[in-house]
N, C-alpha and C positions, 0 to 999 in steps of 0.2 A: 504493500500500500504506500502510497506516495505521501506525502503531506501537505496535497493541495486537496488529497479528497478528506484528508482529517478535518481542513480549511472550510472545506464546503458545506459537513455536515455542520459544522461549529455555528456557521454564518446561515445557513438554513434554517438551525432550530428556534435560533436569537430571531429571525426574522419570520416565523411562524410558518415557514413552506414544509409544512407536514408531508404534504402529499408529493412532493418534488423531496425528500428523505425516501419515504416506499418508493417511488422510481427508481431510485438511483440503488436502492438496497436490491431488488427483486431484479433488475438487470446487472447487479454485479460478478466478476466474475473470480472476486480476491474472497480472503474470510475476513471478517470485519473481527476486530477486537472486540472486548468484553464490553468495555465503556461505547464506543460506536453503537454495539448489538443495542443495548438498554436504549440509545440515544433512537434507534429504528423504532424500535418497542414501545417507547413512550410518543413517537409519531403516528402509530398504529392509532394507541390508545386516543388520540385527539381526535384523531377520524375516526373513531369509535369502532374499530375493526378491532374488539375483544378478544375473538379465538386467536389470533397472532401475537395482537398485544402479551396476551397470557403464556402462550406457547414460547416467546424469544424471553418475556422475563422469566418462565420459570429455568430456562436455557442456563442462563446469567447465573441465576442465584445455586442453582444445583453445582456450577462450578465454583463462585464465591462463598455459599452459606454463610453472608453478613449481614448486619444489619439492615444495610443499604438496598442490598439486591431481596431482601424480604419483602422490606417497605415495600419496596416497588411492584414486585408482585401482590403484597395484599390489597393494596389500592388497587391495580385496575381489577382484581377479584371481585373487590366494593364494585368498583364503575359497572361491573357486569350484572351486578345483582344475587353473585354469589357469596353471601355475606356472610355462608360459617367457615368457608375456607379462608375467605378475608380474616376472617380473626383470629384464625390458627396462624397463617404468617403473621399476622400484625403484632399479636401478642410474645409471639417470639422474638421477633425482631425487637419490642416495647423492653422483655426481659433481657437482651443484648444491652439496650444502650435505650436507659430510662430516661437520658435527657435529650437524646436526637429530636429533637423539634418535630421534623417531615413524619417521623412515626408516630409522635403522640396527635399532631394535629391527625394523621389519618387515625388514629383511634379513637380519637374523642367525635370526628365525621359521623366513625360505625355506629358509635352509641348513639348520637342523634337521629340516624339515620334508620335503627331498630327501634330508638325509644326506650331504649336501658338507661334508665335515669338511677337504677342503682349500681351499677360498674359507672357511670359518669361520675357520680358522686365521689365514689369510691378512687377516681383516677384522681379526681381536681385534691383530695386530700394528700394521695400521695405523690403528687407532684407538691406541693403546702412542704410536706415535710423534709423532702429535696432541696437542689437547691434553681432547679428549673424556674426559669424569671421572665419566660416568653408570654409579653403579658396580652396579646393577641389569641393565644388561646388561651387564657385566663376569662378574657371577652367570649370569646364561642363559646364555654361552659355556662357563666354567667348568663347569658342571655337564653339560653336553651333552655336549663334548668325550671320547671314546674312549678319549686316550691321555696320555700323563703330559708330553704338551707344554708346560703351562706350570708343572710344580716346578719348576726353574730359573726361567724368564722371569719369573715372576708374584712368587712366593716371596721367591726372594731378592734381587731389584732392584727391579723396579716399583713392587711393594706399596707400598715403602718411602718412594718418588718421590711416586708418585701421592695417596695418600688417607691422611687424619687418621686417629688413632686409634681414632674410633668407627666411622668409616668402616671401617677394616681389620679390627676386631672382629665388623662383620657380614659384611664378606664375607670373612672366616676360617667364622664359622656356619656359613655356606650352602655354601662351599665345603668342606666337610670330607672328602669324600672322596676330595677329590686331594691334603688335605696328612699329612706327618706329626707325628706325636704333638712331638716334639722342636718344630720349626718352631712350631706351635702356641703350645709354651710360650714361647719368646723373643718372638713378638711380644706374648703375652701381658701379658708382665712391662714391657711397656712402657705399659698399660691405666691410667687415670687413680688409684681409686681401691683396697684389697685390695679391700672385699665386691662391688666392680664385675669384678673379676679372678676372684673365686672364682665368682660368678654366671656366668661367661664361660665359665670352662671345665668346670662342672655341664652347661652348654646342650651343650657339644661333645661331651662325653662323654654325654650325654644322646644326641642324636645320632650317635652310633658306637655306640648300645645296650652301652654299661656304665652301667647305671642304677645300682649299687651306692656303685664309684667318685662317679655323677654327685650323689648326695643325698650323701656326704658333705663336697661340694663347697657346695653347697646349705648344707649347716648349720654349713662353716665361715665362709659369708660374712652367714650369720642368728647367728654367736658374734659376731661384727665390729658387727653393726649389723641389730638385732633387729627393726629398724621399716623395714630396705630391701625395698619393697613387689615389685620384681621380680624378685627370689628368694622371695620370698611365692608370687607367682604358679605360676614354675616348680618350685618344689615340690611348689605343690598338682598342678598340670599331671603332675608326673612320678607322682604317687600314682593319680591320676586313671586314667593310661592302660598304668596296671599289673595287677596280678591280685589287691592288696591296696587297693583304694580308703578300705577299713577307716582306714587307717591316715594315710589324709588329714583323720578328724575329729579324731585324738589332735595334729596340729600345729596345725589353729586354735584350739584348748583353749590347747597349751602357745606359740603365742607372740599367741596373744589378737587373732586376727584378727579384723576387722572388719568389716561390709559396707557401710559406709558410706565408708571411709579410699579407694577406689578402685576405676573401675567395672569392670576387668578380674576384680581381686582379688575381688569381689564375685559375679561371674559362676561364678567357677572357685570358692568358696564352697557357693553353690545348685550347682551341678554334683556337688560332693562330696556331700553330702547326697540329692540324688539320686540316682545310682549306687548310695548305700547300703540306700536302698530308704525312704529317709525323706522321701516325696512333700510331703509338709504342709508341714515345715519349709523343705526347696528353694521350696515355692509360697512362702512369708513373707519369704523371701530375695528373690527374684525379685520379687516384689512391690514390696517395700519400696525396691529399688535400682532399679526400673523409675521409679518415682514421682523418684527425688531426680536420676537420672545422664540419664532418659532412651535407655538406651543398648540399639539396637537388637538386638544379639544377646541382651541379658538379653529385651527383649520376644519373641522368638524362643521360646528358651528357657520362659517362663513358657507362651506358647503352646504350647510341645510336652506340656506335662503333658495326662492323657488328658482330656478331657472339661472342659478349661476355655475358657471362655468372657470377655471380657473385661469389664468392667466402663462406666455409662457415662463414668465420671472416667477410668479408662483409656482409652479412645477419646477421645474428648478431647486427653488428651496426645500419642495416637498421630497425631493429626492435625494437634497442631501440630509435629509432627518431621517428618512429612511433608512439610511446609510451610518446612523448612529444604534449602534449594538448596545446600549447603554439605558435606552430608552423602555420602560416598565411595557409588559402585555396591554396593560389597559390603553396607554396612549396609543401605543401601536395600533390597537382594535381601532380607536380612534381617526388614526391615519387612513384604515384600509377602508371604514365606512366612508370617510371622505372622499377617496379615492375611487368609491363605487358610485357615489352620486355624480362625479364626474364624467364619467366612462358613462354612464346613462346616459346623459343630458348631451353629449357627443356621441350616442348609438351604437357604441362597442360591447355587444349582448356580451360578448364574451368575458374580455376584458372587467366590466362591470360584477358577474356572478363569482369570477374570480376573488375579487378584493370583498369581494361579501363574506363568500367563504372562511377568508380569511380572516378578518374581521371578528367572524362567527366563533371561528373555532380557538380565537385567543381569548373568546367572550367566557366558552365553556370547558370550566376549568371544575365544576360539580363532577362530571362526570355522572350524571343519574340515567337509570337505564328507567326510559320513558316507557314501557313495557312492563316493568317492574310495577311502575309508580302511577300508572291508571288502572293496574289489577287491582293494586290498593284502595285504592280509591275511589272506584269502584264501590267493594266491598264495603267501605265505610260509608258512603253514600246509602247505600239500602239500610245497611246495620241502622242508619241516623235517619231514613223516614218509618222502619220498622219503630223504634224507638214512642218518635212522635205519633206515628198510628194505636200506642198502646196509651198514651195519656187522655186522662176526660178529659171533655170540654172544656176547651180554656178560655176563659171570661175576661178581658183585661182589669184592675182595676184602676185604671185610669186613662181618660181620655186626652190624645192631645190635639192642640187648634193647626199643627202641619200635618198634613197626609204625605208618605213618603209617594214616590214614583220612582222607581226602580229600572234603571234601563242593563238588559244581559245581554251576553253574543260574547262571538271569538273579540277578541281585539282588534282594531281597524277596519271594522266591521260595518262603521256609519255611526257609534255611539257618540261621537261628539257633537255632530251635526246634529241629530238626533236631539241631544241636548238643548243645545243652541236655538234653536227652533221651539222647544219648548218653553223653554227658560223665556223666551222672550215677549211672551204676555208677562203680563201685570203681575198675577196674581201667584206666579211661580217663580221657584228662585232653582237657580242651575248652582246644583255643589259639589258638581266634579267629579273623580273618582274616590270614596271615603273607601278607606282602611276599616272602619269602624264593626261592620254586621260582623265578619270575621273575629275581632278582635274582640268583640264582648258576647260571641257565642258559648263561652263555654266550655270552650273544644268540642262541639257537635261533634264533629267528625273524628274518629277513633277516640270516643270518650271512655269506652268501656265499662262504665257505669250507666245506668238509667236515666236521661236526660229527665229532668222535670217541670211541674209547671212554674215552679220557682225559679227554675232557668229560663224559661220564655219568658216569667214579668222582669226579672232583671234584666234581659238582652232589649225587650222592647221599652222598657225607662230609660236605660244609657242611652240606646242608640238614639231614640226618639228626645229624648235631651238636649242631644249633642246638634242634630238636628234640627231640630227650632232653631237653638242658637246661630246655627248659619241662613237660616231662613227668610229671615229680616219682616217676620210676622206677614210674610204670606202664606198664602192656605195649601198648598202645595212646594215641594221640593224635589229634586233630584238629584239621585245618586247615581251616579253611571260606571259605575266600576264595573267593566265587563265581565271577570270573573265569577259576578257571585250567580251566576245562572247554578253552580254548585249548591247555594244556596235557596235553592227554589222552595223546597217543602218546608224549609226554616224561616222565610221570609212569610210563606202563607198560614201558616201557624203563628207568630207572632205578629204579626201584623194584618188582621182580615181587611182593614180598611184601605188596604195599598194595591198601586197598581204596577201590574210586573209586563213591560214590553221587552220581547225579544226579537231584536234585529239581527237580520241574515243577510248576507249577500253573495255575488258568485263566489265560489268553493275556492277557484284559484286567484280570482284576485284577493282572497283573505290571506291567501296563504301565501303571497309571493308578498302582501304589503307589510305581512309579518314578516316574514325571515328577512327583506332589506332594512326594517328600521334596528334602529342602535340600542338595542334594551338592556340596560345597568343590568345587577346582581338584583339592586334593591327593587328594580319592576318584578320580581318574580316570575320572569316569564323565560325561565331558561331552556323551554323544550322549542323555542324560535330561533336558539341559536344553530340549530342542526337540520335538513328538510325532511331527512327522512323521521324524525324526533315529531316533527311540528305534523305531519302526512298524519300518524299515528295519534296525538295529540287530537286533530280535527275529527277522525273518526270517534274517538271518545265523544268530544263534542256533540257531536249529531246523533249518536246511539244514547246518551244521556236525555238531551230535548225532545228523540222520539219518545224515551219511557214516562220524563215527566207529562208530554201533551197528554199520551193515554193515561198517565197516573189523576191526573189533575184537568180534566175538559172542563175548556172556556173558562179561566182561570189566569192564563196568558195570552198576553195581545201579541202577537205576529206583525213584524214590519218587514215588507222586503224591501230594502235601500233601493234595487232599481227601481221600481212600480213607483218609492217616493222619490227620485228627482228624474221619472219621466213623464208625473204629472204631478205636479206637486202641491199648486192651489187643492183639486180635488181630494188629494192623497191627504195634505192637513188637515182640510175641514173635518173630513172623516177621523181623523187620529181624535179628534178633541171631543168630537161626539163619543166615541167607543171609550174615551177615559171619562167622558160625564163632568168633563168642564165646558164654560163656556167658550168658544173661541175668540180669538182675538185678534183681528188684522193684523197687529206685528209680527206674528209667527210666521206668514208668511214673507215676511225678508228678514230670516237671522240675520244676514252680514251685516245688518244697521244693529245687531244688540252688540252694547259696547261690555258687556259682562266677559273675563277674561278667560282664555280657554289657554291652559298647561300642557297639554297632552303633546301627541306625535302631528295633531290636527291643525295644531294653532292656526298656518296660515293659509289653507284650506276654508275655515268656517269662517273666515274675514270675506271668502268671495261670493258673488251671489250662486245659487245651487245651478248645476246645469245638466246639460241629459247626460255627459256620457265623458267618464273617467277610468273606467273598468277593462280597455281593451290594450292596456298599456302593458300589460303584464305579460304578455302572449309568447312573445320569443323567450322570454329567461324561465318562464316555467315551463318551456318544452325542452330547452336546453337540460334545465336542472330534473327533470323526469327522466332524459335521458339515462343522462349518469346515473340516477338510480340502478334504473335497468340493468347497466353495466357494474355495478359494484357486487 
């Protein structure tokens, strides 16, 4: 072997060319070394070609029996779904070498990913008594963990042992909702400087959604020191991801921010300006901070604007960042979505599927076998309307003056427009995607106890709480978080008086506008980073809404996105009739509601609706069926 193909794999993996690694491995005609082999194996494993992945690491390790070469095979074990031979490597490997990080994180993964919340416990302890200080997964325990096991353990001794200041400030952040407000503040006050204090506990309270509270925290620590650029940031951050974005340009006026002083601050700048609806100026922004910082979410970013196309001194630049081996997975993902709205918007089907892929596949770093994880699911879905089928009659006791409206479907589906359109009578308020029904269920789903009727009045007080409150004392609202179509029999059981629309549209323009868009960790939607994941994914979808329709007739309002913007006048009047409000001449032109839309849609629901967006998809998802075929 030469040491320009050692060269090439090296600069392949850094640059996420998985599948140009298998090329070059499966046409070679030398024997690759141990390190190269694992280097093939773990490209396998990204392309989620399991049986190989598994087969070259157990290769590896039956000649090394190390730590190393174990880990590596119990993880892509995990990624496969075979999760007891996953923990027979893992846990040997863990008894090798109890502080290697890559094994404890993939062990603490399994527990999460089984739900062994007593070996989790049991691990976070005896890493406690170690001398293990990775306080990253100190966080993934934390935040997993069910029960209030570590207030004491953690709080008030450990913390205090274990990790410096800045250290216990981020994992106070992250850990927020197992501590209390009190707790918070004493480790607080022990925080280096005020405006780093007050900055601290803006993010917590940011975080435990009192946004009120959190910006006057914010601008006590901008009175302290008016040029501290990471309360700049979350400021703007907290303006951004509110319902007045307005009011994120009157603070770069009043404390004269800059898009040059730093490239976060700079990003979240152009952000604001966008959201406002002032496209030009975010392009100038983004521009100008692409050119000096480099920085690949600003190039992301500058790429999402509709219809831009890059420059060749921008290419250029994009090319020698590319060229930086140095640069984290995430940016990188960043670079290649950029790079695909490019190739789009210039008609290089190919080119374009490519840099998605890529993109994609530095996105999915879970490794969850989607197959796995809708059997499951599945399973707990029936378990959780079985459940509710067995409770009496549930009576609320009490009534509230908002009626939720619930819009479900895949993701990119038509749910913002949808929105928009509603939201924009009078007498309704548009509230985005809420986290909330999820979040104060209960754990409906793999509860394994008897859900009760004490769990539907608690889930329908919070949520219906929480609700009003963004409501702004109209008589309706909306939640449009696609996902909770999961929640169908939970939403009709706690709340009779709501109405649940599910919007549908063609099969593959869903599934091609999902796998191009850039979806973080924190959207939850990691089965889009893969096509054949996401192919799988949608048939769950559709096998799910067929069993609720028949579970539940005339229960769910049906929209289908074409039928509404191929006629759209008649197609509203009707929606408003069948939901038994009044109608309201502004619905028919959302692009005049000035209410602000966060999603993937933003600059879509700003134009007026028109027949036909859907046939745009046609080359890349025949390309990308292809490939299937072929793998």
């Amino acid at each position: 072997m030469t040491p320009e193909i050692h060269k090439y794999f090296e600069i392949a993996l850094k640059q996420g060319d998985f599948a140009g690694i298998c090329r070059e491995y499966e046409s070679a005609t030398y024997q690759l070394p141990e390190k190269l082999l694992s280097n093939v194996a773990y490209a396998y494993l990204k392309l989620e070609r399991f049986d190989l992945a598994i087969k070259l690491f157990r290769q590896v390790h039956e000649a090394q029996k190390s730590c190393i070469s174990g880990n590596n095979l119990g993880a892509a074990l995990m990624a496969s779904g075979d999760f007891v031979s996953a923990r027979a490597f893992l846990e040997t490997a863990y008894a090798l070498a109890p502080s290697y990080k890559d094994v404890v994180r993939n062990l603490v993964k399994l527990e999460i990913l089984t739900g062994n919340q007593k070996r989790l416990k049991q691990l976070c302890l005896d890493l406690f008594k170690s001398d293990f200080a990775e306080i990253e997964i100190y966080q993934l325990i934390l935040l997993n963990l069910k029960s209030s096991f570590f207030d004491q353990k953690i709080i008030d001794i450990e913390l205090e042992l274990k990790f410096s200041k800045n250290q216990r400030y981020e994992l106070i952040n992250n850990a927020y909702e197992k501590l209390h407000f009190k707790r918070m503040l004493s480790h607080l006050r022990q925080l280096p400087s005020e405006e780093f204090k007050y900055n601290a506990l803006g993010i917590i309270l940011n975080k435990t959604e009192k946004f009120v509270c959190s910006r006057k925290f914010y601008g006590k620590s901008l009175s302290i020191n008016p040029n501290y650029i990471p309360t700049k940031i979350n400021m703007l951050k907290s303006w951004k991801h509110s319902t007045s974005p307005e009011k994120g340009l009157g603070l770069i006026k009043k404390y004269q921010m800059k898009e040059n002083e730093h490239p976060e601050l700079s990003n979240e700048i152009g952000l604001i300006y966008f959201l406002n609806g002032d496209i030009e100026q975010a392009k100038k922004v983004f521009k100008r901070s692409m050119m000096k910082f480099g920085n690949c979410r600003i190039i992301y970013n500058l790429a999402e604007i509709k219809g831009y196309k890059f420059t060749a001194g921008e290419m250029k630049r994009i090319n020698a960042i590319k060229k930086n081996v140095s640069i984290t997975n995430s940016d990188r993902s960043y670079l290649n979505f950029a790079l695909s709205r490019h190739y789009e918007r210039i008609g290089k089907v190919k080119e374009c599927v490519q840099y998605l892929q890529k993109g994609n596949s530095l996105r999915n770093v879970q490794g969850i076998n989607v197959y796995h994880h809708v059997q499951k699911l599945e399973g707990q879905i029936l378990d959780g309307v079985k459940q509710l089928g067995q409770l009496t009659e549930f009576n609320p006791s009490k009534n509230f003056s908002t009626k939720p409206i619930f819009i479900v479907g895949m993701p990119r589906s038509g749910t913002s427009i949808l929105e928009k359109i509603l939201s924009s009578a009078d007498n309704i308020s548009g509230c985005g995607e809420l986290p909330y029904l999820e979040r104060y269920s209960s754990n409906w789903l793999g509860r394994g106890t008897q859900y009760t009727a004490k769990d539907l009045e608690r889930l329908r007080s919070r949520y219906l709480d929480r609700l009003s409150s963004l409501a702004v004392s109209n008589s309706f609202a909306v939640d449009k978080m696609p996902q909770n179509f999961i929640f169908i029999p939970l939403i009709l059981s706690a709340f009779p008086e709501a109405k649940i629309l599910h919007i549908s549209r063609l099969k593959n323009a869903v599934l091609w506008s999902n796998f191009r868009q850039n979806y973080t960790s924190e959207d939850g939607l990691w089965f889009t980073y893969n096509w054949e994941n996401l192919c799988a994914y949608y048939r769950f979808y559709e096998k799910l809404m067929q069993f609720f329709h028949e579970k539940y007739p005339g229960q769910i309002i049906d929209i289908a996105y074409e039928k509404l913007v191929e006629d759209k006048d008649v197609y509203i009047r009707d929606l408003f009739k069948r939901l038994e409000i009044k109608f309201d001449e502004k619905a028919l032109f959302p692009e005049k509601n000035t209410k602000v839309t966060k999603t993937a849609s933003t600059q879509q629901v700003r134009e007026p609706i028109f027949k036909l967006a859907n046939k745009n998809w046609e080359p890349y998802v025949e390309l990308l069926t292809q490939q299937l075929k072929q793998k």
